[in-house]
C-alpha positions in Angstrom: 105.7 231.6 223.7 108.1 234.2 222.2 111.1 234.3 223.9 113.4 237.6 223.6 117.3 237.3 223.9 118.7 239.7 226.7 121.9 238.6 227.9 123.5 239.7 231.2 126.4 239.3 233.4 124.4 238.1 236.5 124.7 234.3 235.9 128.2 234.4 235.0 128.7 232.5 238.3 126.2 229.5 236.8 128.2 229.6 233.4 131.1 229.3 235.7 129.7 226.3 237.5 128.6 224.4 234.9 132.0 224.6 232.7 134.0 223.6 236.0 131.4 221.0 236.4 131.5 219.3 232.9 135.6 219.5 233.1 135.5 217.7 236.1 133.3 215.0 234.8 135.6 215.2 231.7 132.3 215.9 229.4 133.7 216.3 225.9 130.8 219.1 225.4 128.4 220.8 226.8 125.6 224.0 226.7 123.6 226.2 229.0 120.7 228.2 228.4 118.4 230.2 230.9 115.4 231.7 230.2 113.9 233.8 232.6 110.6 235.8 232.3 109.8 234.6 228.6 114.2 235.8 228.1 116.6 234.0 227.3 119.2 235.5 230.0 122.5 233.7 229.5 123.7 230.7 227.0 127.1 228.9 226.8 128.3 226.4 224.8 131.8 224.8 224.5 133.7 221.5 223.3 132.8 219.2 221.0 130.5 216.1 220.6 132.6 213.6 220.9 136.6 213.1 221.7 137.4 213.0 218.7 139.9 215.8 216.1 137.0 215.8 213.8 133.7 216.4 215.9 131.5 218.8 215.5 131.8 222.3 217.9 128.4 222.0 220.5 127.0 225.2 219.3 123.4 226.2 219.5 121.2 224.0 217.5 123.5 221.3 218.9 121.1 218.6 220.3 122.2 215.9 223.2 120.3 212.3 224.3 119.7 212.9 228.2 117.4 210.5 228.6 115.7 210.2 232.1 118.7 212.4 233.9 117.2 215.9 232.8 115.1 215.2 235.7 118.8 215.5 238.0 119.7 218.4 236.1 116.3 220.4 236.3 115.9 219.6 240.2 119.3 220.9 240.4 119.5 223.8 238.3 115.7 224.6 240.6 117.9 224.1 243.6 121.0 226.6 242.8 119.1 229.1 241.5 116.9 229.1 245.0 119.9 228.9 246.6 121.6 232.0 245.3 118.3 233.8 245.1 118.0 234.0 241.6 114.7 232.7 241.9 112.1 234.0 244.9 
């Protein structure tokens, strides 16, 4: 698969989300990326690994154990992007 970087404005909303979202959860770090017709369409990243003066920036080869709750986070990135029609 080759995937092309085109950036746009129209997810800023999901961005917006998803930083409110880890602040809330007081996440030290976290990153977004959505790809959308072979695109990468949008990508965040902010905070650090770990609480801690000396951690490392997340940034984008930054790499994070989910384990078995990407399945919580795909249903629900699925769900908001039927939702708000981003998806048909």
């Amino acid at each position: 698969m080759n995937i092309e970087k085109r950036l746009n404005g129209k997810f800023a909303e999901v961005v917006t989300h998803v930083k409110d979202t880890a602040q809330a959860l007081d996440c030290s770090g976290s990153s977004m990326l959505i790809i959308h017709k072979d695109k990468i369409v949008s990508e965040a990243y902010w905070g650090k690994h770990a609480n801690r003066d000396n951690a490392r920036r997340v940034q984008k080869d930054s790499q994070f154990h989910v384990a078995s709750v990407r399945k919580s986070y795909i249903g629900f990135a699925v769900a908001y992007a039927i939702h708000y029609r981003y998806i048909d």
